[in-house]
One Martini backbone bead per residue (centre of mass of N, CA, C, O) as a GRO file, in nm:
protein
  395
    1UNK     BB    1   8.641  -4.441   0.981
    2UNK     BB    2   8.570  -4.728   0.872
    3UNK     BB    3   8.270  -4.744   0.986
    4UNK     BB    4   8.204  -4.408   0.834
    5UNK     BB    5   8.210  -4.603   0.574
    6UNK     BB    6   8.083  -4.810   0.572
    7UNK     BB    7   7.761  -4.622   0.630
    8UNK     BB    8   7.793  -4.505   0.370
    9UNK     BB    9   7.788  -4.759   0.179
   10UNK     BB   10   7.526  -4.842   0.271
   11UNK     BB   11   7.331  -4.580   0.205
   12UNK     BB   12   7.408  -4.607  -0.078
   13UNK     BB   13   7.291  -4.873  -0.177
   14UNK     BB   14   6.996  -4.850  -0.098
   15UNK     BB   15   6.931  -4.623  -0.258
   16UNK     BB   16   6.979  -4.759  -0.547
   17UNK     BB   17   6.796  -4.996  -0.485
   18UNK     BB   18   6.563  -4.809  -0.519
   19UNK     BB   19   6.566  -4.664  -0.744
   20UNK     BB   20   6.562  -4.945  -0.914
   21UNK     BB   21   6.293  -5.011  -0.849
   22UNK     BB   22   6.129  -4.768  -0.963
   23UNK     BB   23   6.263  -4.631  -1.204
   24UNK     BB   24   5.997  -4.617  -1.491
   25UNK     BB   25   5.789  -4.504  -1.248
   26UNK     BB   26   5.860  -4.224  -1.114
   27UNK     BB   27   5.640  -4.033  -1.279
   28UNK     BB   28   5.368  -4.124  -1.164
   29UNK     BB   29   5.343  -3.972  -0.886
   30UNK     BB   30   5.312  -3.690  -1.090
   31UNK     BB   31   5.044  -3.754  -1.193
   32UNK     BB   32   4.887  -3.845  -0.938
   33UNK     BB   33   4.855  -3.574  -0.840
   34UNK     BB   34   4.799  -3.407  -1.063
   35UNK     BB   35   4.530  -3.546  -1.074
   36UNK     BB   36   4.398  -3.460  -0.799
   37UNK     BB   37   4.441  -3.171  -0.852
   38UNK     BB   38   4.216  -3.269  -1.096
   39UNK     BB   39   3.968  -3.252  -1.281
   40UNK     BB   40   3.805  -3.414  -1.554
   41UNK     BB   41   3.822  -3.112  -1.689
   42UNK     BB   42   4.106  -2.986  -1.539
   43UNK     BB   43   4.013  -2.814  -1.302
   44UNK     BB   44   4.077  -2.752  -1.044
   45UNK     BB   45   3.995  -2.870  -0.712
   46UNK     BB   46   3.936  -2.567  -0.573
   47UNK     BB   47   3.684  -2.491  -0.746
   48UNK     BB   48   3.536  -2.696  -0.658
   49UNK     BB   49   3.522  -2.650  -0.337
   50UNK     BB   50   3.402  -2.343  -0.415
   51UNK     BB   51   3.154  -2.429  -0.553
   52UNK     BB   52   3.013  -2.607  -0.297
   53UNK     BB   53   3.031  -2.415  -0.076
   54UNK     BB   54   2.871  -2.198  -0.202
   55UNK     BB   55   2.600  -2.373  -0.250
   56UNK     BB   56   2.570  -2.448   0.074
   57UNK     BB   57   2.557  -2.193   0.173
   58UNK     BB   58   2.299  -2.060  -0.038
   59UNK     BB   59   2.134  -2.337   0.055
   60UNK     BB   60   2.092  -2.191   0.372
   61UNK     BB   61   2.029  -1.955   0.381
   62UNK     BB   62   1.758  -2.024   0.231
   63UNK     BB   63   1.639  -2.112   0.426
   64UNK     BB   64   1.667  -1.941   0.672
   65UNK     BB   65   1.502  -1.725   0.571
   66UNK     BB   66   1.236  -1.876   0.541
   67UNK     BB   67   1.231  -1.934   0.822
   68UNK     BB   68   1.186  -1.665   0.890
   69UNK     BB   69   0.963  -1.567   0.739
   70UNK     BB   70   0.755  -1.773   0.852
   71UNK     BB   71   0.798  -1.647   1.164
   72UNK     BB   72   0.705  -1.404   1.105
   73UNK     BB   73   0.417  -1.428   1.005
   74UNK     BB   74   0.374  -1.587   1.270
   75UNK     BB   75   0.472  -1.306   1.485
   76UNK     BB   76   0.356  -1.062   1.398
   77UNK     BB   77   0.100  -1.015   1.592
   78UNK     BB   78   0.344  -0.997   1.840
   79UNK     BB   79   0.493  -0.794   1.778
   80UNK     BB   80   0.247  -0.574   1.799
   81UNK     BB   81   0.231  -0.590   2.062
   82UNK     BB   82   0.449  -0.534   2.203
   83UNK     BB   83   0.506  -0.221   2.045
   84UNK     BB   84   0.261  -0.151   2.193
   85UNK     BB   85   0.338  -0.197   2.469
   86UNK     BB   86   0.595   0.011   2.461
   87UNK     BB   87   0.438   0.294   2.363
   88UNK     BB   88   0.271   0.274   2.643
   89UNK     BB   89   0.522   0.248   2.867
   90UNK     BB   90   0.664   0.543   2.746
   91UNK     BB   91   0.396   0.729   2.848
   92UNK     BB   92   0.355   0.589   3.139
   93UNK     BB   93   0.640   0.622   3.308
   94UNK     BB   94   0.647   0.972   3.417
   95UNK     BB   95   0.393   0.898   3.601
   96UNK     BB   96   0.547   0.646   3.788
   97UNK     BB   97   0.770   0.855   3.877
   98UNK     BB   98   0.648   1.038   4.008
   99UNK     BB   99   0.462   0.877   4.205
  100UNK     BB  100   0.730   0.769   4.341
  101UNK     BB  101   0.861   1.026   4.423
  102UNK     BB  102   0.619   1.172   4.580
  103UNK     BB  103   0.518   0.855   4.676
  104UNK     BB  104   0.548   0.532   4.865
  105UNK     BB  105   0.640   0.372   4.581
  106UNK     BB  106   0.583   0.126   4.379
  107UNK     BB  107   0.586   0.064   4.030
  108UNK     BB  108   0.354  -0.129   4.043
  109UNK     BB  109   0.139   0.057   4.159
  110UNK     BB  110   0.160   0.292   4.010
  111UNK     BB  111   0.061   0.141   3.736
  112UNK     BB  112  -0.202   0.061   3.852
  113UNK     BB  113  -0.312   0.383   3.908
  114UNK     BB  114  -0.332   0.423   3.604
  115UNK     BB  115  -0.479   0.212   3.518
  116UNK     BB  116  -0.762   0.271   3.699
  117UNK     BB  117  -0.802   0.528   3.573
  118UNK     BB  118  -0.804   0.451   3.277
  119UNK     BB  119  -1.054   0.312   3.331
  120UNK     BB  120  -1.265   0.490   3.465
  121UNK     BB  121  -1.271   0.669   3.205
  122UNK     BB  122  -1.349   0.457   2.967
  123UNK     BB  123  -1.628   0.392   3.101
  124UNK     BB  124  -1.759   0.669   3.157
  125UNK     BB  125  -1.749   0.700   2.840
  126UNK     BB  126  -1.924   0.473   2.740
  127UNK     BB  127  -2.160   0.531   2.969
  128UNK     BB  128  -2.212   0.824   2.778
  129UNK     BB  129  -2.153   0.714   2.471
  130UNK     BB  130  -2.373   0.525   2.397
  131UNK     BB  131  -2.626   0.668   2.416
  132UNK     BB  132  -2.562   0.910   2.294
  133UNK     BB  133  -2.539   0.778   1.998
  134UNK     BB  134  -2.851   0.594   2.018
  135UNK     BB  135  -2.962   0.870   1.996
  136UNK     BB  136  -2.846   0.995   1.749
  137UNK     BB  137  -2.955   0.784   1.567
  138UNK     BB  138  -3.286   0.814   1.625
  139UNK     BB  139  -3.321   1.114   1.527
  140UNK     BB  140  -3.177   1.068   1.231
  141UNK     BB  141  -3.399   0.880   1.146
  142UNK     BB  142  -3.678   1.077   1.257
  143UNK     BB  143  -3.547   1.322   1.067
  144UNK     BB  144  -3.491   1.230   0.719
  145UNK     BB  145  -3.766   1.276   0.577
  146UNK     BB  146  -3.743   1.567   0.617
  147UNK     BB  147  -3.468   1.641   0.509
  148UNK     BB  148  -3.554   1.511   0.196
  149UNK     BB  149  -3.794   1.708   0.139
  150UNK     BB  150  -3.631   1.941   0.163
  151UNK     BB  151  -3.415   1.817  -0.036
  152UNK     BB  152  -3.632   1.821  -0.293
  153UNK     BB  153  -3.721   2.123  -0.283
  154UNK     BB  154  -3.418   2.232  -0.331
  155UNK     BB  155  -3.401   2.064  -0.619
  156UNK     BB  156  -3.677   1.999  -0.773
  157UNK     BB  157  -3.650   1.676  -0.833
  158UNK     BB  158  -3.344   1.531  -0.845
  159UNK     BB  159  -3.418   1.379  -0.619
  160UNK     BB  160  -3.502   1.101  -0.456
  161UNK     BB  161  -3.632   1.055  -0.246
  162UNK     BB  162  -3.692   0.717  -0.165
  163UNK     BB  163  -3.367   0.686  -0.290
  164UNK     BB  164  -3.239   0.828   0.005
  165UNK     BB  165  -3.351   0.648   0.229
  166UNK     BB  166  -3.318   0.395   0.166
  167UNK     BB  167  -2.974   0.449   0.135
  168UNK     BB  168  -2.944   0.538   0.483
  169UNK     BB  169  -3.085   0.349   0.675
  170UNK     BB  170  -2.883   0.124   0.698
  171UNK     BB  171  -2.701   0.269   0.816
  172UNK     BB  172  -2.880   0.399   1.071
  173UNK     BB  173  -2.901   0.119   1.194
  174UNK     BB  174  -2.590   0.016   1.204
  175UNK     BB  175  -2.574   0.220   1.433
  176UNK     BB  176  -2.762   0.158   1.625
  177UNK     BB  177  -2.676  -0.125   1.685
  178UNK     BB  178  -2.425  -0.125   1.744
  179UNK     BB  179  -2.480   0.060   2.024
  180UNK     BB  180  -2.694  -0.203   2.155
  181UNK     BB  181  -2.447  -0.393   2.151
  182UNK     BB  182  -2.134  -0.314   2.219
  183UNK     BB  183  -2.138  -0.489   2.496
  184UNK     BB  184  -2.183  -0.779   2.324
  185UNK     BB  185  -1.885  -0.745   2.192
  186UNK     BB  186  -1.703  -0.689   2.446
  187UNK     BB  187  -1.773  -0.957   2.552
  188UNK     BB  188  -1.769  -1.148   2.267
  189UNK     BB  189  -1.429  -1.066   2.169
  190UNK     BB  190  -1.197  -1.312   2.266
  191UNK     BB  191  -0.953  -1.172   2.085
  192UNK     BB  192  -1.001  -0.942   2.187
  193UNK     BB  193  -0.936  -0.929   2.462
  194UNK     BB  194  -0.669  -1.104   2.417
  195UNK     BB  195  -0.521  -0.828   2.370
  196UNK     BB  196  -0.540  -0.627   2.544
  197UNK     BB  197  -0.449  -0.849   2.794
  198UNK     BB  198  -0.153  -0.828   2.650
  199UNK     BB  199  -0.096  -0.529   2.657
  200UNK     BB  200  -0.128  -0.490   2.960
  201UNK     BB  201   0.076  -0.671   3.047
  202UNK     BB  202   0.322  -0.538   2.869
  203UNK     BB  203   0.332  -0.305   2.997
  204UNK     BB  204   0.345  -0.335   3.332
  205UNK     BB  205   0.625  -0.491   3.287
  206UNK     BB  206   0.769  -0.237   3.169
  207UNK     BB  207   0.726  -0.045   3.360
  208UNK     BB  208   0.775  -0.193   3.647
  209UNK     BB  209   1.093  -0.308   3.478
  210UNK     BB  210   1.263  -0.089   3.338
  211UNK     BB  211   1.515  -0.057   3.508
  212UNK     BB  212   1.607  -0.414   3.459
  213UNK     BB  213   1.627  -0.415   3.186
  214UNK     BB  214   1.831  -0.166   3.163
  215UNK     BB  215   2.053  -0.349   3.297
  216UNK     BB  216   2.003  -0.600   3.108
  217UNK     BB  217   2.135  -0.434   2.876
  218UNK     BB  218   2.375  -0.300   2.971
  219UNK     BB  219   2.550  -0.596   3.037
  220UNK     BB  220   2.604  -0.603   2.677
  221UNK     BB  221   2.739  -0.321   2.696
  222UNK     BB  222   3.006  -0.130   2.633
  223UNK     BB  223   3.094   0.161   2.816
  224UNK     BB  224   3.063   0.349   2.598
  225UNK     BB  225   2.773   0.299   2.491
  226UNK     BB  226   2.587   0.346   2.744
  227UNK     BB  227   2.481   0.644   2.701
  228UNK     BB  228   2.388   0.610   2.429
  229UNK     BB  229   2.150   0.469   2.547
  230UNK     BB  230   2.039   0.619   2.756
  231UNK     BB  231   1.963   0.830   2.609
  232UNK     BB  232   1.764   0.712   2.405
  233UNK     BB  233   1.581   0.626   2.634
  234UNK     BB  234   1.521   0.934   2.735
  235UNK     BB  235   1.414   1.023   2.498
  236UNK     BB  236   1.177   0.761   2.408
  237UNK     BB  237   1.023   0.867   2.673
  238UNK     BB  238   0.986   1.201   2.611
  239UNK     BB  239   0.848   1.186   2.358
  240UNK     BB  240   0.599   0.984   2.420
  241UNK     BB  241   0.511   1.108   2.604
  242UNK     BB  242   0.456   1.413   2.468
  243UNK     BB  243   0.265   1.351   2.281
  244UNK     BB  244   0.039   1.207   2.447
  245UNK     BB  245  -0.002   1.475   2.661
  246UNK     BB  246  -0.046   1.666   2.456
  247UNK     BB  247  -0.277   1.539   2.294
  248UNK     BB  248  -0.484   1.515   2.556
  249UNK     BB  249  -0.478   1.824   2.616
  250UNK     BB  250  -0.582   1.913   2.332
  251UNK     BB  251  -0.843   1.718   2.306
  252UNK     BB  252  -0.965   1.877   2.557
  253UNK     BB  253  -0.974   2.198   2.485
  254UNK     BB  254  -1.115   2.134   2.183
  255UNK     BB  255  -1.385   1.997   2.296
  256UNK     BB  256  -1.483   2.196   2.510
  257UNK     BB  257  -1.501   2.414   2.315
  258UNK     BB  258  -1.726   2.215   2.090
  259UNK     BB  259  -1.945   2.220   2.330
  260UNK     BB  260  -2.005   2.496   2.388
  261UNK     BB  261  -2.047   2.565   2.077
  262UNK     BB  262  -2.297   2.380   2.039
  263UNK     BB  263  -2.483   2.457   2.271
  264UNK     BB  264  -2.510   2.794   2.202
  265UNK     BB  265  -2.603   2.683   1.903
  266UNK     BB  266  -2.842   2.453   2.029
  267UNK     BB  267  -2.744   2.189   2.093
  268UNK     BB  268  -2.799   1.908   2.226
  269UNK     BB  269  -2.622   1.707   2.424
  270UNK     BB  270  -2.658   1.429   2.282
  271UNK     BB  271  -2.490   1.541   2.073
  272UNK     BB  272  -2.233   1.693   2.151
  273UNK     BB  273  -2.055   1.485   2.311
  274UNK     BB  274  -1.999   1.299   2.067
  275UNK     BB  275  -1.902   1.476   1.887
  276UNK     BB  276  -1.657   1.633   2.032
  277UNK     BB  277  -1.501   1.390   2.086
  278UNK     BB  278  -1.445   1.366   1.808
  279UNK     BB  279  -1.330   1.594   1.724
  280UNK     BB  280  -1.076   1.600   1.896
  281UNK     BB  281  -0.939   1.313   1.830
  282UNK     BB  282  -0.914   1.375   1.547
  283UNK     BB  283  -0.766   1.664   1.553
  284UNK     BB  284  -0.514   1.534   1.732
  285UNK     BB  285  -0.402   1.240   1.580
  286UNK     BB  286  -0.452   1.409   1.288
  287UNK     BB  287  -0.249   1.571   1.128
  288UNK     BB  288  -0.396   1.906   1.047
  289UNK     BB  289  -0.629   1.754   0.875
  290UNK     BB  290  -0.798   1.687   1.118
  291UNK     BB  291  -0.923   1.958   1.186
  292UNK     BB  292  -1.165   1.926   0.954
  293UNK     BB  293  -1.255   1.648   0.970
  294UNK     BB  294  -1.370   1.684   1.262
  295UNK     BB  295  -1.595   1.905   1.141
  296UNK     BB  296  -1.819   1.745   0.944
  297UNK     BB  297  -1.982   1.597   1.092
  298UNK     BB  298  -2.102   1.847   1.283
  299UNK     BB  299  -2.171   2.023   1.071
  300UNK     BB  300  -2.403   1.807   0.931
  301UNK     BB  301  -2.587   1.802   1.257
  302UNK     BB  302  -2.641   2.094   1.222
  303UNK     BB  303  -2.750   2.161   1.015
  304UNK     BB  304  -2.991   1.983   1.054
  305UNK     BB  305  -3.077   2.064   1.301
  306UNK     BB  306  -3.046   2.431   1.308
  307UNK     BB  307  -2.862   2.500   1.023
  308UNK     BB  308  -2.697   2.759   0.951
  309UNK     BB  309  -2.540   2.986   1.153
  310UNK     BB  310  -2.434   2.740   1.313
  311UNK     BB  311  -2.271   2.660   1.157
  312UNK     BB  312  -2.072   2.886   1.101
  313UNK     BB  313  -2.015   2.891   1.429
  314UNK     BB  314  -1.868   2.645   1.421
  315UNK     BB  315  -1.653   2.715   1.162
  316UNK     BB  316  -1.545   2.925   1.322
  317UNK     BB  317  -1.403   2.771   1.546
  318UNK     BB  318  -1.212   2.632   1.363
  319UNK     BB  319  -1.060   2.814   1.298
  320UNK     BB  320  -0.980   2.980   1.514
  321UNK     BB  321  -0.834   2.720   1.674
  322UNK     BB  322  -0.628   2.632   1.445
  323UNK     BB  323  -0.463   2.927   1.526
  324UNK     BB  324  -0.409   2.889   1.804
  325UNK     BB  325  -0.264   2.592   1.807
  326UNK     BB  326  -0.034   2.694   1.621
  327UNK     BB  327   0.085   2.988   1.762
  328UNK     BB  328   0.008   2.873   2.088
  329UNK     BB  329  -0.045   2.576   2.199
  330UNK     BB  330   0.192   2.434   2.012
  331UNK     BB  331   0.417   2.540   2.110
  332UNK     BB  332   0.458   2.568   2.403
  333UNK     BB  333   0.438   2.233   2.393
  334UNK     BB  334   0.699   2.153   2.200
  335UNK     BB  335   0.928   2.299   2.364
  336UNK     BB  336   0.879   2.045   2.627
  337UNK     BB  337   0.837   1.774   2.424
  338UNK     BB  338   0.779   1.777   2.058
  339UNK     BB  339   1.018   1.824   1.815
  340UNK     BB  340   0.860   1.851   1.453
  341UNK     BB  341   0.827   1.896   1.163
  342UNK     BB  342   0.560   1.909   0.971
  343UNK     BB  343   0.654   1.732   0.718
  344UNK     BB  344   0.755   1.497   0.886
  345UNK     BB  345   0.497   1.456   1.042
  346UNK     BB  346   0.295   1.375   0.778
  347UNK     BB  347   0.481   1.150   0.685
  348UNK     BB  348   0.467   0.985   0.890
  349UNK     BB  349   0.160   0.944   0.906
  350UNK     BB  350   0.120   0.777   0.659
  351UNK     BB  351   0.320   0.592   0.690
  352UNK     BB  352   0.186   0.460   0.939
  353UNK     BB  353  -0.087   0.399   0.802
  354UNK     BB  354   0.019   0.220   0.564
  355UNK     BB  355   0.165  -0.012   0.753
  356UNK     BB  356  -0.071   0.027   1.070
  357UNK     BB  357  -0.252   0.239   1.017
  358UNK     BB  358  -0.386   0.395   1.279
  359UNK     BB  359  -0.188   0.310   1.464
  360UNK     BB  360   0.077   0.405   1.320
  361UNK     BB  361  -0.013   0.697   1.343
  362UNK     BB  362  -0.037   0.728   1.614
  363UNK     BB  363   0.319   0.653   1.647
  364UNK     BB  364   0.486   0.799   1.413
  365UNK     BB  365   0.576   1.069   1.574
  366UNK     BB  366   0.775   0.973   1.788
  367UNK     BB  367   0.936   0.864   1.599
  368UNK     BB  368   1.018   1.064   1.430
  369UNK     BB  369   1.131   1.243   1.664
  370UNK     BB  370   1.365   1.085   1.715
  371UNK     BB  371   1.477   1.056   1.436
  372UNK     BB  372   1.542   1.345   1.439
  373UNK     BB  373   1.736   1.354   1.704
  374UNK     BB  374   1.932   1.168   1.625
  375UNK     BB  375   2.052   1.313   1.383
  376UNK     BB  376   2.140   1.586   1.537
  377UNK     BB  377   2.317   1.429   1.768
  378UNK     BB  378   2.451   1.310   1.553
  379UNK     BB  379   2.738   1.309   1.402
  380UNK     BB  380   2.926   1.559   1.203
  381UNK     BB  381   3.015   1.895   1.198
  382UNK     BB  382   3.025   2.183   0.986
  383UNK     BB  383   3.079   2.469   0.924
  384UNK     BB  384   2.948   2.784   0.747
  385UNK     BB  385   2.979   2.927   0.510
  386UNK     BB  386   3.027   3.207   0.365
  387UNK     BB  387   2.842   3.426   0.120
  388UNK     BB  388   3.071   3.480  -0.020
  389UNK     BB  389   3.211   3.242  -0.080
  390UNK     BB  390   2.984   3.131  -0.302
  391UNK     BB  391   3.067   3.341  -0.533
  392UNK     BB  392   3.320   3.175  -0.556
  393UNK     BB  393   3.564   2.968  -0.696
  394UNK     BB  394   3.670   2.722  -0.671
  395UNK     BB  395   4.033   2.552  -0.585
   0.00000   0.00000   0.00000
């Protein structure tokens, strides 16, 4: 007991003699604390420290985006290669399947024999159609003298024939020369040529490689959501798939109708030929009023060749086409291949040529019917209240 007096009275006195040292300066310690705590202008610290991170952040994004924006600039032009390459590899899937399904072939294979086909019609119309567009245009020349004169005895003199040749004429060399020319530009455009061969190259091994993209797609995904990518991938090949085969059979029809009717209204074939294939893919490929568009050059090259008459039997092979296509060729395709609402066909298709021109317009189809499927077959849906219903004030 005496020990653990001594040790408390000796704790008491160090304790005593520590104060008496610190004495009147006891509280700068609160002083210097609370000054710490605050900055120069009174502000708390962690404010201070709050508006650096802010700005430090600030200054990062805004850096990243710089970079991310400069970097898509740089490699716009390979991501449309890509996506290009992406719409033909899912348009010529199912015909991989098939090949691979009912002869013992590889992928690789199948792909191959698609590519080969498509290569050999590609030829066979080019040196089809570029003789005759330029004997088209070359019978156009040889024949405007006579149309401008035939057209200023029908208006009288309103129209001057020597400044209505003149005015022609640029163009109809400029066809003609083209035609001409044609083969030295597909071998002398060393750009699109490697573009062409940039897009098959990611076209065969998306093709060929489909398989196994999806299971390396399959294992970053949880497996709850494996199925609804499935179906997705199953679909977005689906669509494109029939929409493009849907395109060229309708392309096939029509064509193949406007060279019939083309020839017994007396055109010859060297017009027919390619008036009919452009007819066809205008017509096919420009929703709704391609079929219009595309029946102005051959009603004008026939009105210039045949007359009024063939015209006329021209113009109505289009309307009355027009009408089958509609009522009777459009469904029974389209409820094989790709469900599509005509105004949303439409608005995508414009969407579709504002973004990416030509090509945009020709993608942006499969792309609507894929988002109008996903909308319809994703969310809660619940059911449609009774008509007598809505006569009724809510409660």
């Amino acid at each position: 007991m005496a020990a653990r007096r001594a040790r408390t009275s000796d704790t008491m006195s160090r304790m005593t003699r520590e104060a008496g040292a610190r004495g009147p300066g006891r509280a700068a310690p609160a002083g210097a604390a609370a000054a710490s705590r605050s900055g120069d202008d009174g502000a708390p610290a962690w404010i201070h420290r709050f508006v650096w991170r802010s700005l430090w952040k600030t200054v990062a994004v805004g850096i990243i985006a710089t970079l991310g924006i400069l970097i898509f600039i740089e490699i716009r032009h390979v991501l449309a290669v890509l996506v290009i390459s992406l719409f033909f590899a899912l348009a010529i899937i199912p015909g991989v399947e098939a090949l691979t399904t009912r002869y013992p072939l590889r992928r690789g294979a199948a792909v191959g024999i698609i590519f080969l086909a498509a290569t050999i019609a590609l030829v066979l119309m080019i040196a089809f159609l570029v003789p005759a567009i330029v004997t088209l245009a070359e019978q156009l020349s040889s024949r405007l003298v006579g149309w401008m004169a035939d057209l200023d005895r029908f208006s009288r003199g309103v129209i001057d024939q020597d400044a209505a040749v003149d005015a022609a004429s640029p163009l109809l060399h400029a066809i003609q020369q083209w035609g001409d020319n044609i083969f030295g530009v597909l071998s002398s455009g060393l750009g699109l040529a490697f573009d062409v061969f940039t897009i098959l190259t990611f076209t065969f091994y998306f093709a060929a490689d489909f398989p196994r993209l999806m299971r390396a797609v399959m294992r970053r995904i949880p497996p709850e959501r494996q199925q609804f990518v499935q179906w997705l991938a199953r679909t977005s090949i689906e669509q494109t798939a029939g929409y493009f085969y849907s395109r060229l059979l309708l392309m096939f029809i029509c064509g193949t109708g406007a060279l019939f009717v083309m020839l017994l209204a007396g055109l010859p074939l060297v017009y027919a030929m390619p008036l009919a294939l452009f007819m066809g893919f205008t017509s096919e490929f420009i929703p709704f009023i391609g079929t219009y568009l595309g029946a102005i050059l051959p009603s004008i090259v026939m009105l210039a060749v045949q007359g009024v008459l063939p015209t006329l039997i021209l113009l109505a092979y289009v309307v009355i086409y027009q009408q089958v296509e509609n009522y009777v060729l459009n469904p029974k395709l389209s409820s094989k291949t790709m469900e599509l609402n005509g105004a949303v066909a439409f608005g995508g298709a414009m969407v579709g040529a504002a973004i990416a021109g030509p090509m945009g317009a020709f993608m942006a189809l499969p792309v609507a019917a894929l988002i109008t499927v996903l909308v319809t077959h994703s969310g809660r849906t619940y059911p449609l209240a009774e008509d007598g219903d809505a006569h009724e004030a809510p409660a």
